[in-house]
N, C-alpha and C positions, 0 to 999 in steps of 0.2 A: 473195476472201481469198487473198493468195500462199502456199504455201509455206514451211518452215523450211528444206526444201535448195533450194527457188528463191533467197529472201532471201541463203541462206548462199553461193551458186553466185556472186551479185551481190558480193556486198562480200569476197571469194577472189580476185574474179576477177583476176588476173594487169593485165589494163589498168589496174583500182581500187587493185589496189594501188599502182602504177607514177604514177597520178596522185595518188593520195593521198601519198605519197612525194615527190613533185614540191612540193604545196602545202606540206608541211614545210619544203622548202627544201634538200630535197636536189640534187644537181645530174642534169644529163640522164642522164650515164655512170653514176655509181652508182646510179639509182634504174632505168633497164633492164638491168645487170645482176644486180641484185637480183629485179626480178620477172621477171626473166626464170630466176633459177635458183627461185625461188618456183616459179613454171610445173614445171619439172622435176622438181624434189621433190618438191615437196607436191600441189600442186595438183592434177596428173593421178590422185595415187594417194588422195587426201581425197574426190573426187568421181567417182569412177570405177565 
């Protein structure tokens, strides 16, 4: 049985977002600057 912060670590995760983002339809540029500042904000300090 995984985890609730492995699970939550997985679908955070800066790449998931980036491709989740992608299959929406956003395009390459907005969608790794987007998780790329995901990364920087949130992400390092939600799971840190």
């Amino acid at each position: 049985m995984t985890s609730l912060r492995s699970r939550l670590q997985h679908r955070l995760n800066p790449l998931h977002v980036y491709c989740r983002l992608r299959s929406l339809g956003l395009a390459h540029r907005p969608a790794l600057m987007v998780s790329s500042c995901w990364e920087r904000v949130l992400y390092r300090r939600i799971l840190s």
